[in-house]
N, C-alpha and C positions, 0 to 999 in steps of 0.2 A: 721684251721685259724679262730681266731675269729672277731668278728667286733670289729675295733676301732671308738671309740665313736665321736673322730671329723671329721670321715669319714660320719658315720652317719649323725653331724651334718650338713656337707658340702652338702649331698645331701639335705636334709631338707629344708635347707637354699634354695637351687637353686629352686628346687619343690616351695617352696611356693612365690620366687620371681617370677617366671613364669607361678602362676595359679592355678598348678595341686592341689596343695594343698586344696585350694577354696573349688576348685570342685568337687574333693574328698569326701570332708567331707560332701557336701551333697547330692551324692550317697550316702555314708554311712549311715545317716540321713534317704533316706527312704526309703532303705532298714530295717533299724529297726524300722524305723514305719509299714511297712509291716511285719514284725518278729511280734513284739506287736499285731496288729490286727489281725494277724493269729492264732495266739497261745494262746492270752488273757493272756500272761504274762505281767508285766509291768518291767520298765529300771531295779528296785530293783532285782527283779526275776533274768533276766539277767545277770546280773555282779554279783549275786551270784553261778551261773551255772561255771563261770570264776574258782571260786573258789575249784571248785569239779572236776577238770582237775584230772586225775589219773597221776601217774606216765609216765606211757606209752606214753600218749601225749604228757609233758611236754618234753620228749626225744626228741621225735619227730619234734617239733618245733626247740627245740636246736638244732637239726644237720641240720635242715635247714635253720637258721641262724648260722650256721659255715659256712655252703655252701654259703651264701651271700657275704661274707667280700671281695672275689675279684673281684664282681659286685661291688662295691660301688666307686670303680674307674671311671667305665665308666658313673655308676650314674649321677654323679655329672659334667653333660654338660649341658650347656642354652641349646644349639639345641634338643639335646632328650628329653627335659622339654619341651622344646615349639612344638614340635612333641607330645607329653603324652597330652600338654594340648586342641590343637587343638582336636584331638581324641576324649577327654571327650568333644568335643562340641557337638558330633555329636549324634544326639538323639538316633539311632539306639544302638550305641558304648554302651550309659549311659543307657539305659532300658535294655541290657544285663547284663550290670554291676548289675544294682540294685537286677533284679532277679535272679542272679547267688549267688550273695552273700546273699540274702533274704533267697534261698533252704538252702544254708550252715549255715547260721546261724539259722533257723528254726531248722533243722536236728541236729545241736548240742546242740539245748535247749532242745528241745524233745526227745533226747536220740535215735534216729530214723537211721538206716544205710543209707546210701547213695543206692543209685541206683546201679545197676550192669549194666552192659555195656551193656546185652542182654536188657534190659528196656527201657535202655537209647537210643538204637537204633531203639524200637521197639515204641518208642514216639517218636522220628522224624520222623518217617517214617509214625505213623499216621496224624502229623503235615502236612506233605508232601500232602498227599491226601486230 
């Protein structure tokens, strides 16, 4: 199933009448300010990295946007918008966000694997202590 594009926009619309959008965009914001002074790339850098996506990714993406299109039903509620955007208020929410997306974007500029699971749990658990 693919996405239809005024489903898409329908959510778009709701997201941005209710905030999420906002505020979205600037987690996103710095988080790539944090990519940038991590990495000493700059935006050009970046969205040329976009461009050097292998096939394989692009795949990839695509089947998880097939798998979107019957979310975009439930998407498109004021109450789940205004639930998302409360959420993004909350500083704890929005400093996970920033850094979650920071690793990932850093890791996909830098050509770098992600972490394995046994890492990943062997850094929370030093977190822990």
């Amino acid at each position: 199933m693919s996405l239809d594009p005024a489903e898409v926009f329908n959510v778009m619309q709701c997201a941005y009448r209710n905030g999420v959008l906002d505020k979205f965009m600037v987690i996103q914001g710095e988080a790539l300010e944090g990519v940038i002074a991590e990495t000493g790339m700059n935006m050009g850098d970046l969205l040329n990295r976009l461009d050097e996506a292998d096939e394989a990714t692009v795949m990839k993406i695509d089947r998880l946007l097939d798998r979107a299109g019957p979310l975009m039903k439930y998407l498109d509620s004021d109450g789940l918008m205004k639930l998302a955007s409360r959420l993004l208020d909350i500083a704890l929410v929005k400093k996970m966000m920033v850094k979650n997306m920071k690793a990932t974007m850093a890791r996909a500029a830098t050509g770098t694997k992600p972490p394995s699971l046994g890492e990943r749990l062997r850094a929370l658990a030093g977190k822990a202590a």
